[in-house]
C-alpha positions as CSV (number, residue, x, y, z in Angstrom):
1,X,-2.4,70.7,-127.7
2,X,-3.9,73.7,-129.3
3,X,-4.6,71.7,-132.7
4,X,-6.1,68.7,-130.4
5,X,-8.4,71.9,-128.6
6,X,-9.9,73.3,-132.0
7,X,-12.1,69.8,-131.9
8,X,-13.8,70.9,-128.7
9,X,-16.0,73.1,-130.9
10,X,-18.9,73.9,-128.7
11,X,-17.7,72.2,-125.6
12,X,-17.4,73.6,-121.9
13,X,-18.1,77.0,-120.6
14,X,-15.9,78.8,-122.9
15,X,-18.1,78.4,-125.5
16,X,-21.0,79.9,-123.4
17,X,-18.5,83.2,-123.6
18,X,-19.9,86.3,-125.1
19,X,-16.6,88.6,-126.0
20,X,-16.2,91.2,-125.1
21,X,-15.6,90.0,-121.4
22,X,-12.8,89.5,-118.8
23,X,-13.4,86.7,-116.2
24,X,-12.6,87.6,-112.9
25,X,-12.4,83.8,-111.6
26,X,-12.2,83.3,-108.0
27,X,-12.3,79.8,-106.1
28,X,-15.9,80.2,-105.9
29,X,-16.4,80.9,-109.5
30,X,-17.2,84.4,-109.2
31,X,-17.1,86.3,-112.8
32,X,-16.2,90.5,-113.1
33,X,-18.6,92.7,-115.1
34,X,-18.8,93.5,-118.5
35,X,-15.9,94.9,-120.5
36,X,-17.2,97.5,-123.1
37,X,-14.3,96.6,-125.9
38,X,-12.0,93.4,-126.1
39,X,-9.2,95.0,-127.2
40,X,-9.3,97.8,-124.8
41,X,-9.7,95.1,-122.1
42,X,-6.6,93.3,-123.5
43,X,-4.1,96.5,-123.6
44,X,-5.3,97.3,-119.9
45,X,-3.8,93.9,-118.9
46,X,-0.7,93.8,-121.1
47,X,0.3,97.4,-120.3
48,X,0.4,96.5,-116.5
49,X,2.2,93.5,-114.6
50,X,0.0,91.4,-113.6
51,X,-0.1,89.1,-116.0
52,X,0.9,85.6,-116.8
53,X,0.5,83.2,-120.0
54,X,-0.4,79.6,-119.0
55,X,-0.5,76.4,-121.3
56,X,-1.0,73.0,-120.8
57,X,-0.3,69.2,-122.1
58,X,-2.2,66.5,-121.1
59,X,-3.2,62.6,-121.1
60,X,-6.3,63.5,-123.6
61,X,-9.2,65.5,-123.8
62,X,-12.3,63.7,-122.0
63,X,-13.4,64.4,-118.8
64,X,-10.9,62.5,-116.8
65,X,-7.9,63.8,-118.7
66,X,-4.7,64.6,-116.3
67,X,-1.9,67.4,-116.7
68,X,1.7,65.7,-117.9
69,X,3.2,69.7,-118.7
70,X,2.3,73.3,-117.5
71,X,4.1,76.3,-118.4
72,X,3.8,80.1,-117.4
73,X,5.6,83.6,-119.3
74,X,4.9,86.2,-116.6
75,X,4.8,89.8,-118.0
76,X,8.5,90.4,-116.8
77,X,9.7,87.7,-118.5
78,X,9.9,85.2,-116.1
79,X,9.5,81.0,-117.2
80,X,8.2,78.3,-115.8
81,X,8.1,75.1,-117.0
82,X,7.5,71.6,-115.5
83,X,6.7,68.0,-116.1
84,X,4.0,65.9,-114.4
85,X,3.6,62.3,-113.7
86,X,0.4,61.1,-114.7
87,X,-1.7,58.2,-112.6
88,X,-3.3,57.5,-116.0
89,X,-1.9,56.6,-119.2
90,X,-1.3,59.6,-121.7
91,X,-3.5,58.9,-124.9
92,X,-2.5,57.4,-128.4
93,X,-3.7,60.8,-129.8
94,X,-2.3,63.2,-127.0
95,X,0.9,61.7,-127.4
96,X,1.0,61.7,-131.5
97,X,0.8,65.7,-130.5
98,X,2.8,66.7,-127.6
99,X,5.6,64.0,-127.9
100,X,6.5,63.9,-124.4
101,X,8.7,61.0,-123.6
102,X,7.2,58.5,-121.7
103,X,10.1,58.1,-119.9
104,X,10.3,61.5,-118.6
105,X,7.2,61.3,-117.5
106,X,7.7,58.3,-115.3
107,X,10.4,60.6,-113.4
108,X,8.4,63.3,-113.4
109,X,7.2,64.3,-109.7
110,X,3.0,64.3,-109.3
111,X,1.4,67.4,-109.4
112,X,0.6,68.0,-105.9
113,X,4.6,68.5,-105.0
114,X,4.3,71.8,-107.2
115,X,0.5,72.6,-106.7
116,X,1.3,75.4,-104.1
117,X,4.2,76.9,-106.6
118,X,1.8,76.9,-109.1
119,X,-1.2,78.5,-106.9
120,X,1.2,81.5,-105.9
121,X,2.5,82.1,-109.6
122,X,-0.9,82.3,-110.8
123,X,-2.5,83.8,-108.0
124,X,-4.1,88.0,-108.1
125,X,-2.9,88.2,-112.0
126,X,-4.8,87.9,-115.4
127,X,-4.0,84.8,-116.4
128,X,-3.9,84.4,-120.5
129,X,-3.7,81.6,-122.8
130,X,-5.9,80.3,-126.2
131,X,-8.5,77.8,-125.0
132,X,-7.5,79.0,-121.9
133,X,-10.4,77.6,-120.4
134,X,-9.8,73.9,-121.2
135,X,-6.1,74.7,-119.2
136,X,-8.5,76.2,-116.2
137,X,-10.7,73.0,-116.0
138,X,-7.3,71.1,-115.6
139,X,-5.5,72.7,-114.1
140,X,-8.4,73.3,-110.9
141,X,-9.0,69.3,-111.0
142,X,-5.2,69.1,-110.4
143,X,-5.7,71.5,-107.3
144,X,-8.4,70.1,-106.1
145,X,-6.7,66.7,-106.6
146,X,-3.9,68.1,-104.7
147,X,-6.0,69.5,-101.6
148,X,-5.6,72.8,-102.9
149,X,-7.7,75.9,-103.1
150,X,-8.0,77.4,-106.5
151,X,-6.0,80.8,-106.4
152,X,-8.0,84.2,-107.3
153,X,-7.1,85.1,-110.7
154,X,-8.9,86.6,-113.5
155,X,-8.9,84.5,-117.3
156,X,-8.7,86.0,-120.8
157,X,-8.9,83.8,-123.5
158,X,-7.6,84.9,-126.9
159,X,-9.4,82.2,-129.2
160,X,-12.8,83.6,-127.7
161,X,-11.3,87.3,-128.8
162,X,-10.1,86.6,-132.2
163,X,-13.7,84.9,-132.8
164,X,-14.9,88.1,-131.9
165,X,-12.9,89.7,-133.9
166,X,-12.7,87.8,-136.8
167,X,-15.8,86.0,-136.5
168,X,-14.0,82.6,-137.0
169,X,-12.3,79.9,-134.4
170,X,-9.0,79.9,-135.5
171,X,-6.4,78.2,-134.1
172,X,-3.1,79.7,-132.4
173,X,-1.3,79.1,-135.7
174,X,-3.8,81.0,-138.0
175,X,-4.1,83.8,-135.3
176,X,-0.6,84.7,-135.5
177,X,0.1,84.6,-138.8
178,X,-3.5,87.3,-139.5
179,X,-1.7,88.9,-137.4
180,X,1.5,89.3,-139.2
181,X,3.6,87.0,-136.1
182,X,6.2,85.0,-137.1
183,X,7.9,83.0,-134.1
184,X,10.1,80.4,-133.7
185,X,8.9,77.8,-131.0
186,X,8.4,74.8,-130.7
187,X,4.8,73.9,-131.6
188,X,2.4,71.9,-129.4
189,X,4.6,71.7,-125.8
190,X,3.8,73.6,-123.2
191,X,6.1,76.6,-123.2
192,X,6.2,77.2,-126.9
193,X,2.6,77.7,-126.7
194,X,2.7,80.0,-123.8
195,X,5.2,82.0,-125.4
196,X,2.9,81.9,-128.8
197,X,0.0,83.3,-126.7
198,X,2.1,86.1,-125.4
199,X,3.3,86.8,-128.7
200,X,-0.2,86.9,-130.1
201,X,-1.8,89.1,-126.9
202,X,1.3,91.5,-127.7
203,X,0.4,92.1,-131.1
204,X,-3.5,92.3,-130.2
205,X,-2.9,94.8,-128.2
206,X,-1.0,96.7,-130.6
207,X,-2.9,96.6,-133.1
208,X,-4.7,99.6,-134.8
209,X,-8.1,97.7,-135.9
210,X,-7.0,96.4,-138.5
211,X,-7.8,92.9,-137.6
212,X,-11.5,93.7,-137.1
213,X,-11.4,95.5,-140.3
């Protein structure tokens, strides 16, 4: 899915970002203040607990796309992985990327019999992820879908960072390896990429400035 997001170019709110900021995103779409330095902003939230990486798989891209995988890493480790049944077909391309079996998606139980886990895991932390906004849009469709309120949480996406940084849209891949990450997951599911994005925010937030240098 993150290969399939560098296409979205200039699409959607997170575009609209100026870095350095932290969202504060609440179910009525309230946004924090400015943060003075990225980086800074990132340490603050990885030293502390309260923070989870989220990814997503889904049918496609458009507008109408649906959620077939979500994953979370919590800052103590924690997993949380699960597959969702669809009521729309999964795309040729979506499918060329993820490789979910169709199969297992037919078993899979709809959204809205984990929506409330889901809410609480998510719910008064900083939630991380690279296009992390494309996940949000989903991911609050599926809520709303569900008859669920969207849980108050803030967002920090890394893409949007390492564009600051870097002043390029890279894409998870290229991120790790400028900075110096090797990891050993499997690409383009759900909880390899949640796992990727912790890896990366890890080694943001360690990092002396030599990225921006």
């Amino acid at each position: 899915m993150v290969e399939l997001r560098r296409f979205l170019g200039g699409l959607g709110p997170i575009a609209q970002m100026t870095w350095p900021r932290v969202h504060r995103q609440s179910s009525s779409g309230g946004v924090m203040e400015k943060k003075s330095d990225p980086l800074a902003a990132l340490r603050r939230v990885m030293e502390g607990e309260q923070w989870v990486a989220l990814d997503t798989e889904t049918t496609g891209l458009g507008p109408g796309a649906e959620l077939v995988e979500i994953a979370l890493v919590g800052a103590d480790g924690g997993e949380y992985q699960r597959l969702v049944r669809p009521s729309a077909a999964v795309s040729k391309a979506a499918s060329r990327v993820h490789r979910i079996d169709p199969a297992a998606l037919a078993a899979a139980p709809p959204f809205s019999t984990i929506a409330a886990e889901v809410g609480a895991r998510l719910a008064r932390r900083t939630v991380i992820g690279y296009h992390v906004d494309f996940d949000r849009r989903i991911l609050w469709r599926e809520l709303a879908r569900a008859g669920r309120p969207a849980p108050p949480c803030r967002w920090l996406c890394l893409c949007e960072l390492m564009i600051r940084l870097t002043g390029r849209r890279l894409s998870l891949d290229e991120a790790l390896r400028r900075l110096g990450v090797a990891i050993d997951e499997p690409r383009h599911r759900a909880l390899g990429d949640a796992r990727a994005a912790v890896a990366l925010a890890r080694a943001l937030a360690a990092d002396a400035g030599g990225i921006a240098g």
